[in-house]
C-alpha positions, 0 to 999 in steps of 0.5 A: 659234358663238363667232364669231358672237356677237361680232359679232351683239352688236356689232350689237344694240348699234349698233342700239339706239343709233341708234335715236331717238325721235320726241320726239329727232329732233324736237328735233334739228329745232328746234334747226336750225330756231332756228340759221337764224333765229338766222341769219335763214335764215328760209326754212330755218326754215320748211322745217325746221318743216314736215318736223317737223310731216310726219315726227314726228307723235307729237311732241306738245311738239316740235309745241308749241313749233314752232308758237311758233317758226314764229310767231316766224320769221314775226315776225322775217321780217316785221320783216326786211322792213319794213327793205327797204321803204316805203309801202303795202308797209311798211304791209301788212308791219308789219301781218304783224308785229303780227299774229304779235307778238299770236298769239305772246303769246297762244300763250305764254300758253296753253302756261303 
């Protein structure tokens, strides 16, 4: 019986370490979604919000603070672009730009 008590506590212990909360695994998943767009990986961003939003559901301030990243990813995407291009393309871009640059502040003022 002894030897098996070792091993069995070992194993409750390892089990309750690893388990993470959805608020936990969300913010894992925002941390690696500001670190592409700080890269400008701005598809990988998305992606990452995304799998936030489908997987921790119950992750309310998670899911709150992903909707201002995606808003600023968008954002800084747009403002990537507007580099590459010129006329009408410019023009439809920079639009984009605005648009997430206003959503973004009226956001943040919402969350205060």
């Amino acid at each position: 019986m002894k030897k098996y008590l070792f091993p069995i506590i070992v194993a409750i212990a390892f089990a309750s370490c690893t388990k993470e909360t959805p608020e936990q695994r969300a913010a894992l998943m925002l941390r690696d979604a500001r670190y592409a767009l700080h890269h400008h990986l701005y598809n990988e961003a998305r992606d990452t919000i995304f799998s936030l939003r489908r997987n921790c559901p119950t992750a309310i301030e998670a899911r709150r603070q992903a909707i201002l990243l995606l808003d600023s990813i968008e954002m800084n995407a747009a403002a990537d672009s507007l580099k590459l291009v010129t006329g009408e393309e410019w023009e439809r871009l920079d639009v984009k730009r605005q648009f997430f640059e206003r959503k973004l502040q009226e956001d943040i003022k919402k969350q205060k």
